[in-house]
LUMDRENDREN-334246 format. One line per 5 residues: number of its first residue (from 1); their letters; for each residue x, y, z of N, C-alpha, C. Coordinates in steps of 0.1 Angstrom, whole numbers, plus 5000, padded with zeros to 4 digits. Layout:
NUM	A	X Y Z X Y Z X Y Z; ...
***
This chain:
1	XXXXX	6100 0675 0060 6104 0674 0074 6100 0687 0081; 6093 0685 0093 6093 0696 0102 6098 0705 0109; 6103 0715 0103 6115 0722 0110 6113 0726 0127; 6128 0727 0130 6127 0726 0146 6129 0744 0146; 6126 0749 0159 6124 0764 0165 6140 0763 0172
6	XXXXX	6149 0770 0164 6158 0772 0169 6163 0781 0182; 6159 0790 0176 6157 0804 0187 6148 0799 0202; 6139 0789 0200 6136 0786 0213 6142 0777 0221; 6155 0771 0216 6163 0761 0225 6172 0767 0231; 6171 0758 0247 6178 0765 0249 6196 0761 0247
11	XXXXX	6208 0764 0250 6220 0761 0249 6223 0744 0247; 6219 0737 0263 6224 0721 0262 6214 0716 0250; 6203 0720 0246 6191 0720 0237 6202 0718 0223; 6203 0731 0220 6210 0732 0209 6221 0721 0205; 6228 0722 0218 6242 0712 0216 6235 0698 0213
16	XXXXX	6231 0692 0218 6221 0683 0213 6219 0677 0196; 6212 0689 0196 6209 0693 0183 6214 0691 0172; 6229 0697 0173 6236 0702 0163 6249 0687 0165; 6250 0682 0173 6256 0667 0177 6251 0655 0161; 6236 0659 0165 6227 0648 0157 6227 0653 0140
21	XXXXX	6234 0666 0139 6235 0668 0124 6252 0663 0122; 6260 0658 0131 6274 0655 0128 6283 0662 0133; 6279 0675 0142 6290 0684 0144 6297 0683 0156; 6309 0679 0155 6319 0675 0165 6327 0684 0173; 6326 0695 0171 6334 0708 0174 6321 0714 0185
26	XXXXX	6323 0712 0202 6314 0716 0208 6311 0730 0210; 6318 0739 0209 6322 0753 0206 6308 0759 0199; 6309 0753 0184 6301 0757 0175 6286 0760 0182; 6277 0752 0191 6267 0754 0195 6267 0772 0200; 6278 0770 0209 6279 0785 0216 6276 0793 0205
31	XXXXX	6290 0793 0194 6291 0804 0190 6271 0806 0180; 6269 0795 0177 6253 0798 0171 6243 0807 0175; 6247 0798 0193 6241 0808 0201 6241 0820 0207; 6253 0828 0202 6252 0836 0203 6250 0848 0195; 6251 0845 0185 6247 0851 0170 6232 0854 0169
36	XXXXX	6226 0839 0176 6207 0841 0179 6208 0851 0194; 6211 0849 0202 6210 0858 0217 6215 0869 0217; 6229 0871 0213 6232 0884 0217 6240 0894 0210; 6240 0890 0192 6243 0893 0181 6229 0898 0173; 6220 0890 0181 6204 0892 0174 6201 0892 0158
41	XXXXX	6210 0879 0153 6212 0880 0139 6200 0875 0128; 6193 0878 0122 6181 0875 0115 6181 0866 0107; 6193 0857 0103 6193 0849 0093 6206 0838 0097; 6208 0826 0091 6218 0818 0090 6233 0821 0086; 6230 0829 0068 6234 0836 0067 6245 0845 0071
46	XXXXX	6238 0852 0084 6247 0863 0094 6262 0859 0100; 6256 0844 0100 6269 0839 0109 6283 0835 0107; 6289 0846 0100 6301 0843 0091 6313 0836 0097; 6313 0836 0113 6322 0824 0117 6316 0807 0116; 6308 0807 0110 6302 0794 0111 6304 0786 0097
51	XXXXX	6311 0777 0095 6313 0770 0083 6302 0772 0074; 6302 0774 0062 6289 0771 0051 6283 0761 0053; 6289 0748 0052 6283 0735 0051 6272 0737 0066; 6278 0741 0075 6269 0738 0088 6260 0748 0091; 6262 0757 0083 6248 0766 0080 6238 0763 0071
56	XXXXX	6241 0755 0062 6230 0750 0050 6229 0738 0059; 6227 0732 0064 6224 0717 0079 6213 0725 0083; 6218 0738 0087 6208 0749 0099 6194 0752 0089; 6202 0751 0082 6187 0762 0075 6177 0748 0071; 6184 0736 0068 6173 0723 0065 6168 0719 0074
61	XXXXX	6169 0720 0087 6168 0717 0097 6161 0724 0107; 6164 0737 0106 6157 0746 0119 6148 0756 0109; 6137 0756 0117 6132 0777 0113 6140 0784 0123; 6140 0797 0118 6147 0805 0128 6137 0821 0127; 6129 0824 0140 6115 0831 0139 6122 0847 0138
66	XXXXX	6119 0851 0131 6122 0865 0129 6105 0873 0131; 6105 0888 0134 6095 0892 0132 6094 0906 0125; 6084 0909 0118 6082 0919 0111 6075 0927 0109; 6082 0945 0114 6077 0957 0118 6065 0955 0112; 6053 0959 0115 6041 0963 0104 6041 0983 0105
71	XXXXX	6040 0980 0120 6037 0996 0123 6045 1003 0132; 6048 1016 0138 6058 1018 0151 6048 1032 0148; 6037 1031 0163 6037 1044 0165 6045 1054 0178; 6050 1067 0174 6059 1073 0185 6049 1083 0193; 6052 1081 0206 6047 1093 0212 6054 1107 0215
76	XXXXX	6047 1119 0207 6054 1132 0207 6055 1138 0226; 6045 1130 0236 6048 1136 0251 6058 1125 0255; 6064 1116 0255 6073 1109 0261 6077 1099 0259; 6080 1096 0237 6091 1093 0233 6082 1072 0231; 6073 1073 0241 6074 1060 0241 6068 1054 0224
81	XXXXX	6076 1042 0219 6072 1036 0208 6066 1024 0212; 6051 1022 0201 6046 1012 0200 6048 1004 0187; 6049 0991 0189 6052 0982 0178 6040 0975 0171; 6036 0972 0164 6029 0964 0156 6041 0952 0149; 6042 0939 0151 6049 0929 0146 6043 0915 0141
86	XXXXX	6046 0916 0127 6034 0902 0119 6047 0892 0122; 6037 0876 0129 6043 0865 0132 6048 0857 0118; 6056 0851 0121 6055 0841 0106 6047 0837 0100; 6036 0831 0112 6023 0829 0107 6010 0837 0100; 6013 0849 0099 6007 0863 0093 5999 0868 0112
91	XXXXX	5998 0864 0119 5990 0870 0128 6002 0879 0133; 5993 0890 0142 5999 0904 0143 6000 0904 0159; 6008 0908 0167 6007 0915 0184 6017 0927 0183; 6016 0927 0195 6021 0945 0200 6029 0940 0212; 6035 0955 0210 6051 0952 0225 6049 0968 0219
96	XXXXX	6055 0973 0233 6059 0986 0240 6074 0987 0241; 6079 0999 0240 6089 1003 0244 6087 1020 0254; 6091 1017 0264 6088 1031 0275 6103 1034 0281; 6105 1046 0277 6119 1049 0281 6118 1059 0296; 6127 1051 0301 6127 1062 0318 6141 1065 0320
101	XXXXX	6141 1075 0332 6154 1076 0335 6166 1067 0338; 6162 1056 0343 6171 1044 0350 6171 1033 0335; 6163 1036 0324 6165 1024 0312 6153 1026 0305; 6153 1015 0298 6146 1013 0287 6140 0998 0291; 6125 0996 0292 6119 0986 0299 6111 0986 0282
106	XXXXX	6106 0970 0280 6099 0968 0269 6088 0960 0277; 6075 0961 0272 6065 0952 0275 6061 0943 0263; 6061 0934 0268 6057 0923 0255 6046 0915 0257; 6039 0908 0247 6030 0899 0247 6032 0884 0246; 6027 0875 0255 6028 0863 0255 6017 0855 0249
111	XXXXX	6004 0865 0241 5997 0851 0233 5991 0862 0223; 5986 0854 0214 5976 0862 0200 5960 0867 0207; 5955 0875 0215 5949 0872 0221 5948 0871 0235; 5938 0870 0238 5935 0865 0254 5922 0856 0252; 5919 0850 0266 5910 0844 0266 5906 0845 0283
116	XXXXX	5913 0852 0291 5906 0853 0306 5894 0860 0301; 5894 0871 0293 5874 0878 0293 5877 0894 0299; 5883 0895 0309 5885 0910 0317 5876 0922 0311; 5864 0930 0314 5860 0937 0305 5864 0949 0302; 5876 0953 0310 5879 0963 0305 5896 0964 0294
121	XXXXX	5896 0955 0293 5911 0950 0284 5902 0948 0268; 5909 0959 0262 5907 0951 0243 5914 0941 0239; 5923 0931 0250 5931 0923 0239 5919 0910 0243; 5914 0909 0245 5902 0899 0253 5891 0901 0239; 5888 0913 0235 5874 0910 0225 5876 0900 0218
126	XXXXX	5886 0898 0208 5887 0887 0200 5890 0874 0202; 5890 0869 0217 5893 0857 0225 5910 0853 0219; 5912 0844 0220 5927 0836 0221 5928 0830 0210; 5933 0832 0204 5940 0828 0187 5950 0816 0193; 5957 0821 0197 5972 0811 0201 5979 0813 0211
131	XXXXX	5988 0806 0214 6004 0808 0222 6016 0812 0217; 6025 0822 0224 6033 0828 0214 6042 0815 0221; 6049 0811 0207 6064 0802 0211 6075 0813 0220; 6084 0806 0229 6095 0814 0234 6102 0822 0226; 6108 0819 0214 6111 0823 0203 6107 0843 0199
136	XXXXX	6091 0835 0195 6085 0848 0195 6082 0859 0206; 6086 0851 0221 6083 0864 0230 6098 0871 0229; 6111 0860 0230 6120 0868 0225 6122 0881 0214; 6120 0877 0206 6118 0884 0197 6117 0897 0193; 6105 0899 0203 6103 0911 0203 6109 0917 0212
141	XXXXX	6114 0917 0222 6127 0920 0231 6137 0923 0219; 6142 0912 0208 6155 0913 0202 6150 0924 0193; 6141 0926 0185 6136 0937 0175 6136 0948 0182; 6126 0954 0193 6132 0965 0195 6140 0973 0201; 6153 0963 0207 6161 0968 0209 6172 0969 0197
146	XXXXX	6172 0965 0181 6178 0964 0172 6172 0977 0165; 6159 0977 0164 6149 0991 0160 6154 1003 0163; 6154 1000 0178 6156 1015 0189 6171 1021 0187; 6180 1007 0182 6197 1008 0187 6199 1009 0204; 6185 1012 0214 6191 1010 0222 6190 0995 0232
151	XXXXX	6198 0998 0247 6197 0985 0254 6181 0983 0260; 6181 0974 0258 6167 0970 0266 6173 0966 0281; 6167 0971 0294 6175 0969 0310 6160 0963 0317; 6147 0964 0309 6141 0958 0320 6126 0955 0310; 6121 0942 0316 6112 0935 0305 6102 0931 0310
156	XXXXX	6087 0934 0307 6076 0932 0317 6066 0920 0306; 6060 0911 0313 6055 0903 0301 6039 0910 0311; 6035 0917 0306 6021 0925 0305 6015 0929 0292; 6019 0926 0285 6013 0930 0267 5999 0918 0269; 5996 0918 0254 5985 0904 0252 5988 0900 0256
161	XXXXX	5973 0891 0264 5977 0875 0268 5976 0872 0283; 5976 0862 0291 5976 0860 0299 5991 0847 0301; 6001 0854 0309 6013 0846 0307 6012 0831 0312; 6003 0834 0327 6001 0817 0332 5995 0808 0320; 5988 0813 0315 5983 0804 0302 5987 0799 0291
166	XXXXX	6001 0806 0292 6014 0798 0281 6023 0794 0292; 6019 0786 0302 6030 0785 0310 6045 0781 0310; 6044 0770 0302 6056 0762 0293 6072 0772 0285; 6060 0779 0278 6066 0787 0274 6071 0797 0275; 6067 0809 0287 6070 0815 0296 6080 0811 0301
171	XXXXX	6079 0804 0309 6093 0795 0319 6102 0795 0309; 6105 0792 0301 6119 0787 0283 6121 0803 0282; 6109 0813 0283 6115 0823 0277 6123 0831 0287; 6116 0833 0299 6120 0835 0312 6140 0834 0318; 6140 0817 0310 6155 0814 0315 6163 0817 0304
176	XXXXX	6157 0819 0292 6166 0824 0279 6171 0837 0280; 6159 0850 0285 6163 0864 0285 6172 0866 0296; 6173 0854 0312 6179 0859 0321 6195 0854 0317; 6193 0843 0304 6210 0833 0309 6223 0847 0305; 6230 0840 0308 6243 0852 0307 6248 0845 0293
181	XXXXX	6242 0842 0283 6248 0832 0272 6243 0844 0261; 6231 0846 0265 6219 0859 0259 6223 0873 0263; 6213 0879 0265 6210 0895 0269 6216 0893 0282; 6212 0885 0289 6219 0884 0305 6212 0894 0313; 6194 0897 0314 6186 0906 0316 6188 0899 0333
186	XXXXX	6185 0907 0343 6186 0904 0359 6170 0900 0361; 6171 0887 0366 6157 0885 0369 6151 0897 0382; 6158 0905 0385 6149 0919 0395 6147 0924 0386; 6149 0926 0375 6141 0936 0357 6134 0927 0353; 6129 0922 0352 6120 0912 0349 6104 0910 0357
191	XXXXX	6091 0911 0350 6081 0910 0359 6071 0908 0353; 6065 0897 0354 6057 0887 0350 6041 0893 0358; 6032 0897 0347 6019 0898 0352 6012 0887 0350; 5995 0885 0362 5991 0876 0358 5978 0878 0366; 5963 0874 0363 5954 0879 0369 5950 0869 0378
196	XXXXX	5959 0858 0380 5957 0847 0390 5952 0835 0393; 5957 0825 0385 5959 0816 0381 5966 0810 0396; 5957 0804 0403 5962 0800 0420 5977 0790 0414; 5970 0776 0403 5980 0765 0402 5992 0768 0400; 5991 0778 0388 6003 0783 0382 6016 0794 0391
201	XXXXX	6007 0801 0399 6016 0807 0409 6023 0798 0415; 6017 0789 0419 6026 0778 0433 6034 0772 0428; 6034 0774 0412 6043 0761 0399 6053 0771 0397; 6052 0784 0398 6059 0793 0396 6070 0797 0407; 6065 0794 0417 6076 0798 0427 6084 0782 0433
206	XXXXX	6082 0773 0423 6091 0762 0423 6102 0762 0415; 6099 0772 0406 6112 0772 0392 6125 0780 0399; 6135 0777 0392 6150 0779 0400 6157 0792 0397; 6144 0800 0394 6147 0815 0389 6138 0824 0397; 6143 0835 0399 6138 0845 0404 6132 0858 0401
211	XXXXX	6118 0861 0392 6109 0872 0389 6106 0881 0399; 6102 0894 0397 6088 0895 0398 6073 0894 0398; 6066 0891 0399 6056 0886 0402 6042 0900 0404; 6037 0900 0394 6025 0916 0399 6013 0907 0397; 6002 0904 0407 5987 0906 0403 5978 0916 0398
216	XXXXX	5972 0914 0388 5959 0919 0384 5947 0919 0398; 5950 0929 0403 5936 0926 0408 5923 0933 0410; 5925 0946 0409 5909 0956 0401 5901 0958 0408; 5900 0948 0420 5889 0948 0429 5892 0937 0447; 5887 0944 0456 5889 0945 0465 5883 0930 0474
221	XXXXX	5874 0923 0467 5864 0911 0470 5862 0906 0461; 5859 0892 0459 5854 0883 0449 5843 0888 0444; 5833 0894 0445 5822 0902 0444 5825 0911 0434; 5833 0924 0434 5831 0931 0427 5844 0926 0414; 5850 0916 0421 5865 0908 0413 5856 0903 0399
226	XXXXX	5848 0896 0405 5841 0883 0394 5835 0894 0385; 5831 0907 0386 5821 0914 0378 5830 0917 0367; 5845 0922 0368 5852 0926 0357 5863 0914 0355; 5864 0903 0361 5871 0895 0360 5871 0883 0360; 5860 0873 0349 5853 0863 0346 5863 0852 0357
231	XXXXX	5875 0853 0352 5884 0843 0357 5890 0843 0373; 5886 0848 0377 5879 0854 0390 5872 0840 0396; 5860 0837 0389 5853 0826 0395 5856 0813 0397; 5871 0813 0391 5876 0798 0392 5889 0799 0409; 5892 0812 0408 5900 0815 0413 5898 0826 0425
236	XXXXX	5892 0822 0441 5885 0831 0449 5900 0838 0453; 5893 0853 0456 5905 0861 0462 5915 0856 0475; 5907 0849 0479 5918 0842 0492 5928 0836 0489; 5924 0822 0475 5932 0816 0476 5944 0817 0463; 5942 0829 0457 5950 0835 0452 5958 0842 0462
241	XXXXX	5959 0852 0473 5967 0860 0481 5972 0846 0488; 5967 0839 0491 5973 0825 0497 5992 0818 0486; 5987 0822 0473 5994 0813 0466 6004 0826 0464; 6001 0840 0461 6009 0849 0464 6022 0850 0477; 6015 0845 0485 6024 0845 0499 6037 0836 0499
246	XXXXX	6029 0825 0491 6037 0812 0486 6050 0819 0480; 6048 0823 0469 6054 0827 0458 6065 0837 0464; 6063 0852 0471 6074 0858 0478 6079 0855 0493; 6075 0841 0495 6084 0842 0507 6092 0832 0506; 6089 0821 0492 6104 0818 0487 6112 0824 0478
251	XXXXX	6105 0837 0472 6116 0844 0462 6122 0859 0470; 6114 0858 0479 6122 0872 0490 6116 0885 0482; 6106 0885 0476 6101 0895 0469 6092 0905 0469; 6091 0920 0467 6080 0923 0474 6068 0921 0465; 6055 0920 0466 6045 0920 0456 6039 0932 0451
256	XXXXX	6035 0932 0436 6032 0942 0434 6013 0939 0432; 6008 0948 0436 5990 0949 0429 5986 0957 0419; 5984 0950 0406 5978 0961 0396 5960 0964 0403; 5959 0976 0400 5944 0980 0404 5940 0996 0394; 5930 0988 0381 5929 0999 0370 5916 1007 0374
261	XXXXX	5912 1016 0379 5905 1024 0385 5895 1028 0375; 5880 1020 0375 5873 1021 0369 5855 1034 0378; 5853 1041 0368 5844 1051 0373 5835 1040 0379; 5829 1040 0390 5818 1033 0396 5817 1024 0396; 5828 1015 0396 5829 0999 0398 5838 0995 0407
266	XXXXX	5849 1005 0411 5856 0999 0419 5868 1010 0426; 5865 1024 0426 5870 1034 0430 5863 1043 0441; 5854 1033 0449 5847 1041 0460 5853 1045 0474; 5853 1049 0479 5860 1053 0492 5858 1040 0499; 5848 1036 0500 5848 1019 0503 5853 1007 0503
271	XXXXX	5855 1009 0487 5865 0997 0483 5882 0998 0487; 5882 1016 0486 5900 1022 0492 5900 1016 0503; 5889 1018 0515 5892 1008 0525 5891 0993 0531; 5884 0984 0520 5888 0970 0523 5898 0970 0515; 5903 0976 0504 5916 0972 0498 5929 0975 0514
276	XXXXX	5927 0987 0514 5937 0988 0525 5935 0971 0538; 5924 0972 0543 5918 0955 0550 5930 0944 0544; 5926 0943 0532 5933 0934 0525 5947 0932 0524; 5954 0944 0526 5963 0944 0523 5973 0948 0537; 5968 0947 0549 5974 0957 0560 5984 0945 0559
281	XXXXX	5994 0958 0567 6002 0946 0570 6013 0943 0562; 6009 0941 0549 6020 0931 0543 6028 0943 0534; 6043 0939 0527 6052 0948 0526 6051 0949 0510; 6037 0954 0505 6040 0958 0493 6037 0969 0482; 6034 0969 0471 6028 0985 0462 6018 0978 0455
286	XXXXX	6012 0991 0460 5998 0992 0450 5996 0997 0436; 6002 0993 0424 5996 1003 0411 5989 1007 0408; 5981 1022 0408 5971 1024 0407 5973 1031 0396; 5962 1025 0385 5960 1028 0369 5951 1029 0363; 5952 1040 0360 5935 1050 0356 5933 1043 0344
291	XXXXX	5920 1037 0343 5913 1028 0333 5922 1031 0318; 5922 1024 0309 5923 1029 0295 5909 1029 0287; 5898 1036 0282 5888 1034 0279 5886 1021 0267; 5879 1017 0264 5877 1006 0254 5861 1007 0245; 5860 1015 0236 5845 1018 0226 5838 1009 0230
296	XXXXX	5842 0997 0229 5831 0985 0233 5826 0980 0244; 5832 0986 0253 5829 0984 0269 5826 1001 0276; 5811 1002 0282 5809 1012 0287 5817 1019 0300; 5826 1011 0304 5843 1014 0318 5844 1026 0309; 5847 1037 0325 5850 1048 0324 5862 1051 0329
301	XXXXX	5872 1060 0329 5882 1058 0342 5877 1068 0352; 5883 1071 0360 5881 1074 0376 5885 1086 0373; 5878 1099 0379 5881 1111 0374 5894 1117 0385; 5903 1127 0388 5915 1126 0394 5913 1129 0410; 5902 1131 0414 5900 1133 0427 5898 1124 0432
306	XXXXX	5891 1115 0422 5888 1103 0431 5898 1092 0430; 5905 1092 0422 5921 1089 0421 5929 1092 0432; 5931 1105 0435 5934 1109 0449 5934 1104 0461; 5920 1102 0462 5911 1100 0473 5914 1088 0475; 5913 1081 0466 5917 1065 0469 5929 1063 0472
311	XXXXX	5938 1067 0466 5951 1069 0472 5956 1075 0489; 5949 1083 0488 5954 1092 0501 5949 1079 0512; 5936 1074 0512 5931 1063 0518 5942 1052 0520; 5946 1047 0510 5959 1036 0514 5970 1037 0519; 5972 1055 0520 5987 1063 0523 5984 1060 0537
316	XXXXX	5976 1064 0543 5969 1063 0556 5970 1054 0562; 5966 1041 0554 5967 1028 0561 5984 1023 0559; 5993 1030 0557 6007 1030 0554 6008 1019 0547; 6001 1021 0536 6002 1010 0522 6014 1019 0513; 6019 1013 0505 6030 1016 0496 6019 1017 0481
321	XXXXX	6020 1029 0477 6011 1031 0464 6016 1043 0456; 6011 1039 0439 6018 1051 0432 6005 1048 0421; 6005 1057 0410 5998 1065 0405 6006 1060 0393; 6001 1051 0383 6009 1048 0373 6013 1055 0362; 6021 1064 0362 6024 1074 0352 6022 1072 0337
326	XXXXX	6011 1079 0331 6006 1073 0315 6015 1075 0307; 6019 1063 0300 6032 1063 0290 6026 1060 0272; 6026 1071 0265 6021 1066 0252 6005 1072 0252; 6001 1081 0262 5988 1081 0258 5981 1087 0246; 5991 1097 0240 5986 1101 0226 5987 1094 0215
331	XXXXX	5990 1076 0218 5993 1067 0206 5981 1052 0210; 5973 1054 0220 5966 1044 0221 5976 1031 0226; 5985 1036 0234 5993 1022 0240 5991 1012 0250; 5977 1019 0252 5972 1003 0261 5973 0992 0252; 5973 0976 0259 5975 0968 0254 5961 0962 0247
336	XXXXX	5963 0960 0234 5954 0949 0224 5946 0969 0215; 5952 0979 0218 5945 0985 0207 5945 0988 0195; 5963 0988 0193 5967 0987 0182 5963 0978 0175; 5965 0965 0182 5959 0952 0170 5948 0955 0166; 5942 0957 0177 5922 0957 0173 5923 0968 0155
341	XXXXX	5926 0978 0157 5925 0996 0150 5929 0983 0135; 5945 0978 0134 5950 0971 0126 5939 0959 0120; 5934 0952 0129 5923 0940 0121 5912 0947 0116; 5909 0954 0122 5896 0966 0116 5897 0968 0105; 5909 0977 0106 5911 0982 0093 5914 0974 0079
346	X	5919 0962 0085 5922 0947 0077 5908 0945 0073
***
């Protein structure tokens, strides 16, 4: 028999569930579930208010996805830990933990892999292995805040992966981290990246929850967009900012723009000002994030003047912009490097 993903049901899910093994006591669901959500308990086992008999049902019946430290590197400038975590299935991803003044924010990964292409991202060399189950994006949320001992207050799915592209599962994990049954995380801590996927945005601002919402966007025109951003060509810049509009003016939100400042591809005083073009007007922040280098791709980052420069340019056009403060840089914590260093060395 094929065991069911318990960790990824949600509550009425469970109740369901646990009905169809004989259990008449509707209670029991809850307390299950809370032992998986917000007890974060690793095993069946754990659950010592739970009758024996209906824990040996659980274990015949369900997997229950645990994950397992490989590596934790710390950074000695500011504390931030990176995780290495092997899936059940022996494959390996990464999640962040970056501690600030206001909390402790984790970034996690939503697939084995990528498959958009982006050339300046390492989780992309090795193309797309898989989709992480909801299960497993929890997970890593539950590990390291069990790791750390502390609260996790705010959750970015920007690790591996491209999230529109596990869409399904995204949405399940999305309403699992927000429910008050769980973690009870505030969907304003919460912020879903994504390099723009037009369908999926518009799919996205139908669901009965409320994210944040940041684009990838690197570049100021489809032109110099499509050079570092294959997926780009399915998806023209118009009618993504189109589907963006969509999205925060039924979730009341402001938008955010990722833009990784690459030497001589997209940090000209030129491009500062059609970005500003592009963006006049509307009520949002620009993240501006000095490349992470990658051996395999000759992307340089943007030296600090011209960082500046670019900035001071959109200050002017009274654009909202910040300078993405580097978290982890003495540990290689951009996303897909650890894995890569790890399969290498495999």
């Amino acid at each position: 028999m094929i065991q069911k993903d318990i960790k990824s049901m949600e509550l009425p899910e469970l109740k369901a569930e646990l009905e169809q093994l004989g259990e008449t006591l509707p209670f029991r669901a809850a307390q299950i579930y809370e032992w998986l959500h917000k007890k974060l308990c690793g095993s069946f086992d754990e659950m010592t208010n739970i009758p024996i008999s209906l824990r040996e049902r659980c274990k015949e019946r369900f997997s229950l996805c645990t994950l397992q430290e490989v590596e934790c590197l710390t950074s000695a400038l500011d504390g931030t830990c990176k995780y290495l975590f092997r899936l059940p299935d022996g494959n390996v991803i990464e999640s962040v933990l970056m501690r600030y003044h206001h909390g402790n924010s984790v970034c996690i990964s939503s697939q084995v892999g990528c498959r958009m292409g982006c050339r300046f991202c390492a989780s992309t060399l090795g193309g797309l292995v898989r989709n992480l189950a909801a299960s497993e994006m929890l997970e890593q949320v539950y590990q390291i805040q069990k790791l750390s001992g502390e609260r996790v207050s705010n959750v970015v799915v920007m690790g591996m992966g491209e999230p529109f592209d596990n869409y399904d599962n995204l949405v399940r994990f999305l309403r699992m981290l927000c429910d008050g049954s769980g973690l009870n995380i505030s969907g304003r801590n919460v912020t879903v990246s994504t390099c723009g996927i037009t369908p999926r945005i518009r799919q996205f601002a139908q669901e009965d929850f409320t994210v944040n919402l940041a684009l990838s966007l690197h570049a100021p025109n489809d032109v110099d967009r499509q050079k570092i951003m294959p997926i780009a060509k399915l998806y023209p810049l118009a009618q993504v900012m189109e589907a963006l509009g969509e999205y925060y003016g039924r979730k009341g939100r402001r938008p955010t723009f990722e833009y990784s400042l690459i030497a001589g591809e997209n940090d000209s005083l030129a491009q500062a000002g059609e970005l500003a073009r592009l963006l006049k007007g509307k009520n949002c922040l620009v993240n501006l994030i000095p490349v992470n280098e990658v051996k395999e791709r000759d992307y340089k980052r943007s030296c600090t003047k011209n960082i500046q420069n670019f900035k001071n340019i959109l200050e002017k056009n009274r654009i909202n912009v910040t300078i993405r403060r580097e978290m982890g840089s003495d540990i290689n914590a951009a996303c897909g490097q650890l894995r890569k260093s790890y399969m290498e060395g495999r």
